[in-house]
Backbone bond lengths (Angstrom), bond angles and torsions (degrees), N, CA, C in turn:
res aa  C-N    CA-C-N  psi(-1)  N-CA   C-N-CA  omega(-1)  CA-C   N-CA-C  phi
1 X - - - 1.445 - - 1.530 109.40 -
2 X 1.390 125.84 130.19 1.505 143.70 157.87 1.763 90.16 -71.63
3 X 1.870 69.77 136.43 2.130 92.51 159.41 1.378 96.57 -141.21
4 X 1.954 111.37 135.52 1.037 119.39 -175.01 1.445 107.73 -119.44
5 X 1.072 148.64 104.82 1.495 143.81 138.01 1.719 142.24 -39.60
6 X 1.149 87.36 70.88 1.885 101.71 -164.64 1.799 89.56 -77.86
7 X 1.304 111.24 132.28 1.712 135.12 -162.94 1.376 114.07 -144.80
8 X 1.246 96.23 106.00 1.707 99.52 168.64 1.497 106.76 -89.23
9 X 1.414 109.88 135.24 1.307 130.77 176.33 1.456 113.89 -49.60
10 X 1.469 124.52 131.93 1.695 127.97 161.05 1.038 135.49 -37.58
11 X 1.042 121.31 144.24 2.033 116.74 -166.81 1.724 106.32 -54.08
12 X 0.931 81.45 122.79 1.217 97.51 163.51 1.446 136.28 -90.30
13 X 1.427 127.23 -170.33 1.168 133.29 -169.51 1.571 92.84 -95.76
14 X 1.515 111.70 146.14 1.739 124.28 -173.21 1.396 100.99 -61.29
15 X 1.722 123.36 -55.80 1.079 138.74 -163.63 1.677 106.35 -116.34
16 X 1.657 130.21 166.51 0.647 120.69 -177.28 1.946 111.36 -117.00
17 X 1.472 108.54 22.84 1.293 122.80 160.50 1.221 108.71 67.12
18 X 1.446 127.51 32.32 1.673 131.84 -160.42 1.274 114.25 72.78
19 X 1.353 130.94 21.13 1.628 130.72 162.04 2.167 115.19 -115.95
20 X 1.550 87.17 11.75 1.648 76.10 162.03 1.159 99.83 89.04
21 X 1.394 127.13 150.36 1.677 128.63 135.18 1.732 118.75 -1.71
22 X 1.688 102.73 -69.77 1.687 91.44 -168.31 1.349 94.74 -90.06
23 X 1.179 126.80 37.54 1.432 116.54 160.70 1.141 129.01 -121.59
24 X 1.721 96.67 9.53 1.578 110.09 153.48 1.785 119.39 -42.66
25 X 1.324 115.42 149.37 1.383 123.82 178.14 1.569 113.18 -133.66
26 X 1.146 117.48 148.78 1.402 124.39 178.86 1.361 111.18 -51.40
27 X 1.382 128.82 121.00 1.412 112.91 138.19 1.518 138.39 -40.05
28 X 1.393 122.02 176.23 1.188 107.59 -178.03 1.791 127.06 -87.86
29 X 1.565 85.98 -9.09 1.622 100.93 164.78 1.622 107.17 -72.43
30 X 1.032 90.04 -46.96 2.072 103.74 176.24 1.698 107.02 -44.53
31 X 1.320 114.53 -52.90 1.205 116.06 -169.39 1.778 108.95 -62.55
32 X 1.566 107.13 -41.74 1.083 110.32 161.54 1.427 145.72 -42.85
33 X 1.419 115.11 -50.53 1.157 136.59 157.25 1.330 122.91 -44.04
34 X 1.585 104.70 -52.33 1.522 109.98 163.92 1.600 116.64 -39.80
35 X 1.705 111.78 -65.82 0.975 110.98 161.96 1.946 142.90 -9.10
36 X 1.548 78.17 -70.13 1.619 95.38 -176.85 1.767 100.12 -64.87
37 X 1.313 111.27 -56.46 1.457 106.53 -177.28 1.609 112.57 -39.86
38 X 1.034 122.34 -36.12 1.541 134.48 168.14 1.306 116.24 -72.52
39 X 0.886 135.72 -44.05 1.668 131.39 138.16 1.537 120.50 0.57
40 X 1.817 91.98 -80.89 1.231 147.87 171.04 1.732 105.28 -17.64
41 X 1.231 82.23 -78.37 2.145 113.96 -170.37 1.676 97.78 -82.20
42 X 1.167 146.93 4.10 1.102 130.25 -177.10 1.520 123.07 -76.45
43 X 0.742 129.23 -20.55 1.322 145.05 162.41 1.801 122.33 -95.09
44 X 1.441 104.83 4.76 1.506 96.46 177.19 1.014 111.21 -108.14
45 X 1.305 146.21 24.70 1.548 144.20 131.53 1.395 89.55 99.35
46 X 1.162 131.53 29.50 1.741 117.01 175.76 1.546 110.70 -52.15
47 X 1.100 124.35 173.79 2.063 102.44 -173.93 1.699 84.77 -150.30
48 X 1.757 136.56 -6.30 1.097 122.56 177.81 2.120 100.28 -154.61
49 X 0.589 111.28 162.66 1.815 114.67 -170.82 2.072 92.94 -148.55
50 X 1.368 88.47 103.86 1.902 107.92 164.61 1.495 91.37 -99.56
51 X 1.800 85.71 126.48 1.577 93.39 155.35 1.502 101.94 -156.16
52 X 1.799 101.55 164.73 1.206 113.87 178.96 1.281 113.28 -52.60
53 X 1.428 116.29 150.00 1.694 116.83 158.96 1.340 120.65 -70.42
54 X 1.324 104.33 16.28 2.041 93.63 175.06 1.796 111.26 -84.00
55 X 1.210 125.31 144.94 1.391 122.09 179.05 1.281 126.99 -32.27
56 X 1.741 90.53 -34.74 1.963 99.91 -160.02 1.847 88.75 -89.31
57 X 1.085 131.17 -2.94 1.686 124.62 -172.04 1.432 90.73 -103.54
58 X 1.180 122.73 -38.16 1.795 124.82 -172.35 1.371 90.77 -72.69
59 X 1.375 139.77 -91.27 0.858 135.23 -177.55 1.957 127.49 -21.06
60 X 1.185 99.57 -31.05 1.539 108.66 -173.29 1.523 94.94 -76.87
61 X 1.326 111.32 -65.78 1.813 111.80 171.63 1.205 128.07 -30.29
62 X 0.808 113.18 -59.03 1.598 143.95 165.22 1.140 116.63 -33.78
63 X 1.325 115.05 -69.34 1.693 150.39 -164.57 1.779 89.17 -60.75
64 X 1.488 119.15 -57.61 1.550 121.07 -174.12 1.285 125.50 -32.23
65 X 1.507 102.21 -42.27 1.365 130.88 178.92 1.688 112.66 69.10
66 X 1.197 104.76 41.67 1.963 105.77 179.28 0.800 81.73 -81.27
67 X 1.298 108.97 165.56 1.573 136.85 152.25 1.562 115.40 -92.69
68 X 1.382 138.35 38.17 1.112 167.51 164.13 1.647 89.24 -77.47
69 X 1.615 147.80 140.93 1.215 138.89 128.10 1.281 117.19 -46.32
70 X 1.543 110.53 166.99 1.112 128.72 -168.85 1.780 110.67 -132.31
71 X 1.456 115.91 104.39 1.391 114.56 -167.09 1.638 103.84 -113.77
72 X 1.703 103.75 107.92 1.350 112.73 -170.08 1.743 95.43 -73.45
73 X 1.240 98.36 148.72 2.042 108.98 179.18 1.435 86.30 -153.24
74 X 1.312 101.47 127.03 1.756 123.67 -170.93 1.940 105.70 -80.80
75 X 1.606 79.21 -29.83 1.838 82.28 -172.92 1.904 114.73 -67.55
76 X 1.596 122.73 -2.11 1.206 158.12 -177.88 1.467 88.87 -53.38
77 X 1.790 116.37 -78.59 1.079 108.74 -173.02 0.999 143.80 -83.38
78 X 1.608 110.63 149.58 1.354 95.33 -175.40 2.411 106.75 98.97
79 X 1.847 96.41 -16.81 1.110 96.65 -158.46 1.870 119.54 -74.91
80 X 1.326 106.89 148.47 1.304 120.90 -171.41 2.219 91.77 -85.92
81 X 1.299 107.29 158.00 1.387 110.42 164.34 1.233 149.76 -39.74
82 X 1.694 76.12 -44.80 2.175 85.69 153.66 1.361 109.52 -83.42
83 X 1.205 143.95 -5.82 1.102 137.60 -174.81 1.625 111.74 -74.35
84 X 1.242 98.62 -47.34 1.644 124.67 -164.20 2.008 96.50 -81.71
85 X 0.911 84.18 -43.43 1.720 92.01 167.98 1.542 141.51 -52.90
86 X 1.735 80.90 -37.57 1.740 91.05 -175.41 2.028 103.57 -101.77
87 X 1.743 99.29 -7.73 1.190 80.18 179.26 1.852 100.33 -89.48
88 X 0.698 121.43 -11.32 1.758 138.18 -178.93 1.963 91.75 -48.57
89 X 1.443 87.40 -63.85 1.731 108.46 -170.68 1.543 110.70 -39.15
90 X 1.419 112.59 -34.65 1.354 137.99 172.09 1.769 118.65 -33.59
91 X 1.590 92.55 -56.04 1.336 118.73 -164.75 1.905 101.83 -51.43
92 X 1.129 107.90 136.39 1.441 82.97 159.97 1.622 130.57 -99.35
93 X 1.116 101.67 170.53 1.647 95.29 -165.30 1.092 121.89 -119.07
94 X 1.212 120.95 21.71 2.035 130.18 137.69 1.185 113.04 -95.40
95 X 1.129 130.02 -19.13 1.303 120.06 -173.64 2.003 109.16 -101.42
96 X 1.190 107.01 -17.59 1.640 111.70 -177.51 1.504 117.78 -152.80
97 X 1.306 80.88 107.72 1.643 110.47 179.32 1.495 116.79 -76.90
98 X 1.569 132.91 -35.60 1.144 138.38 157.56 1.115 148.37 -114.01
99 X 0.998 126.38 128.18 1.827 114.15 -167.78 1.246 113.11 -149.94
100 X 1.436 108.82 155.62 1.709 116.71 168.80 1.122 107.22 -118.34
101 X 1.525 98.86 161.16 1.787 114.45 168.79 1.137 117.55 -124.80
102 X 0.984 126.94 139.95 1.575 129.01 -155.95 1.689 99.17 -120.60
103 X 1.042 120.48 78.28 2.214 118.12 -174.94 1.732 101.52 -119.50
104 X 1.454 74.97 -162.15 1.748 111.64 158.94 1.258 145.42 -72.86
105 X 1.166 128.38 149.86 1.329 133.02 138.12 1.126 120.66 -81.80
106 X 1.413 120.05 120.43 1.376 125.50 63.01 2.234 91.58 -127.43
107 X 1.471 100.13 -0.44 1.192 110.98 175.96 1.844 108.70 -52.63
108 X 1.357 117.13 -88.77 1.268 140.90 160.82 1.547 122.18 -8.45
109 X 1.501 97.02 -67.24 2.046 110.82 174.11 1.568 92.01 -61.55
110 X 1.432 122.19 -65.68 1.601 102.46 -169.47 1.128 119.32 -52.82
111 X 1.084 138.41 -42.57 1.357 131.85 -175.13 1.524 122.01 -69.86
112 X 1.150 111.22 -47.10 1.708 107.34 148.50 1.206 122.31 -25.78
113 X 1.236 123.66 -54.27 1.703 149.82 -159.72 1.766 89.63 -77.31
114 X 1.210 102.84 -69.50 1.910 98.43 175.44 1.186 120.81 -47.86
115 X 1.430 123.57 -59.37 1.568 131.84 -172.31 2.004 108.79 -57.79
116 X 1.452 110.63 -21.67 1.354 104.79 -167.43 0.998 112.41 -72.24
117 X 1.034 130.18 112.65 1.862 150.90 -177.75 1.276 123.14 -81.76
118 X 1.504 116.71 -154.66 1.506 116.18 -164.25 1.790 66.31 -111.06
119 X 1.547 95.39 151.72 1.930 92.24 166.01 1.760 92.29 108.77
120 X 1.339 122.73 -19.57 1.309 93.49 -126.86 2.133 78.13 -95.11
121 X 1.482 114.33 173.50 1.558 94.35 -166.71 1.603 88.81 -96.45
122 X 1.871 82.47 168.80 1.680 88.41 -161.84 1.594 100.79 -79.78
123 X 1.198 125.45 -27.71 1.667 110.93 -162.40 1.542 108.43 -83.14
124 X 1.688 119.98 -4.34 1.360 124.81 167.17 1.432 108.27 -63.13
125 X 1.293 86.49 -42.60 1.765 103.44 -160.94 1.416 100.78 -50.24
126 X 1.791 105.26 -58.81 1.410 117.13 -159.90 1.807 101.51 -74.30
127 X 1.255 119.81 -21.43 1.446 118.04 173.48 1.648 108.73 -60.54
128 X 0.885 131.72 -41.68 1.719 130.19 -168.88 1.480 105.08 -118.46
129 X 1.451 136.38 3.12 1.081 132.92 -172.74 1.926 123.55 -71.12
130 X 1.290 83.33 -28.08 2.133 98.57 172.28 1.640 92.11 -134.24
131 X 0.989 146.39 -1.49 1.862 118.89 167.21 1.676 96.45 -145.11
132 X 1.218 103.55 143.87 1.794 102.65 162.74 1.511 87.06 -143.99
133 X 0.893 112.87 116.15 1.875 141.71 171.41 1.313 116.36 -76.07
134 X 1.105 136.57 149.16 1.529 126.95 161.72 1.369 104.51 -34.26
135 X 1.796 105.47 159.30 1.490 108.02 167.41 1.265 136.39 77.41
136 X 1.644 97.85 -1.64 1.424 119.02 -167.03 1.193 106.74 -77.73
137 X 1.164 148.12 123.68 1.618 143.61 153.82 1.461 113.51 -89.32
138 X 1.376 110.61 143.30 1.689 111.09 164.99 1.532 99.49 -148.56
139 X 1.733 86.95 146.90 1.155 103.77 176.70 1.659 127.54 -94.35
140 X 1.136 113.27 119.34 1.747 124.39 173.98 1.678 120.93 -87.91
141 X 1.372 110.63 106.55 1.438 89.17 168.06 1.791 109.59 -126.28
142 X 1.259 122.38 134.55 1.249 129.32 154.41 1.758 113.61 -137.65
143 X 1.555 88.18 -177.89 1.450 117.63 -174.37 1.592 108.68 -79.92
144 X 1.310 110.94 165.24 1.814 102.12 167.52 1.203 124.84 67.41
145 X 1.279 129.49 -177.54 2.255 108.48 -151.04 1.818 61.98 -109.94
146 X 1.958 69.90 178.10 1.234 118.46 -173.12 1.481 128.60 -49.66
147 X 1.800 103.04 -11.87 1.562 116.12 169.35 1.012 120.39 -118.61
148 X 1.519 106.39 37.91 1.707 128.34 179.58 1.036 85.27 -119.54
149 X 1.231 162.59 124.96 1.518 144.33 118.67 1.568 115.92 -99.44
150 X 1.283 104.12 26.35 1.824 99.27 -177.27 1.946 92.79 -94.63
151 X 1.413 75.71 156.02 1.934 91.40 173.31 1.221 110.00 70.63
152 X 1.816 99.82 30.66 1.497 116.28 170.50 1.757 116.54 -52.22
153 X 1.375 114.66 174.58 1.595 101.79 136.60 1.602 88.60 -164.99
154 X 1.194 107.35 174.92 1.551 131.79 -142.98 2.366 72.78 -118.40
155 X 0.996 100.37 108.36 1.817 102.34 175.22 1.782 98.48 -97.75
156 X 1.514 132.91 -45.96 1.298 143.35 -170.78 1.094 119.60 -132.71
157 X 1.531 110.13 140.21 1.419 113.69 165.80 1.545 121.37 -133.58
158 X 1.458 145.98 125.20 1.366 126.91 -154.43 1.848 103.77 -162.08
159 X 0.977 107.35 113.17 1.707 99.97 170.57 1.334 109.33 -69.03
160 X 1.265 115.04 149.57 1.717 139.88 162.08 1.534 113.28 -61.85
């Protein structure tokens, strides 16, 4: 069995202070959150952490403090479902059994929303089903590599 950790990044800063969109940075609640999400994941054996190259997704990875690496992929931000999907497909699938992604919204919430299956538990469901907030983690588990993701189900859902 694959377990996936799809993660929306910590609040961030409104503006990015003359660094652009991805040059948004965590607030200090953000930094926090990071924190807790690392809390959170410490015990779930993640073995690699994809995240966007925007500050506030680096920083969120980062911020967790696993000892999991952290493999920045630029195509992250900003990413649509197939986007986030095909870089998933990437992963290989004897060698890594767990992973997170560290993105966006409206990237991140949709794909949750797609992957949730028959199986999947109901109070996850109902946790991310109308809001996913910064900080949000959910849990994915299925069968089959990383460019299988059908016959998903959504097992957790928990803010940072």
């Amino acid at each position: 069995m694959k377990r996936l950790f799809l993660i929306r990044h910590g609040e961030a800063e409104f503006t990015g202070h003359g660094r652009g969109d991805r040059g948004r940075r965590l607030t200090d609640g953000g930094l926090a959150q990071a924190a807790r999400l690392g809390h959170m994941l410490a015990h779930a054996g993640i073995e690699i952490i994809l995240a966007s190259t925007a500050d506030r997704a680096q920083e969120t990875a980062k911020g967790m403090g696993l000892s999991a690496p952290v493999e920045s992929i630029d195509a992250l931000y900003d990413a649509s479902t197939v986007t986030i999907a095909r870089t998933l497909a990437d992963l290989d699938a004897t060698s890594v059994q767990v992973a997170a992604l560290v993105a966006h919204a409206p990237g991140v919430p949709a794909l949750v929303d797609e992957l949730t299956g028959p199986g999947s538990d109901p109070d996850a469901v109902a946790r991310v089903s109308t809001h996913f907030p910064t900080a949000t983690v959910a849990r994915i588990d299925f069968e089959g590599t990383w460019a299988d993701l059908s016959g998903a189900r959504l097992a957790w859902a928990n803010r940072g």
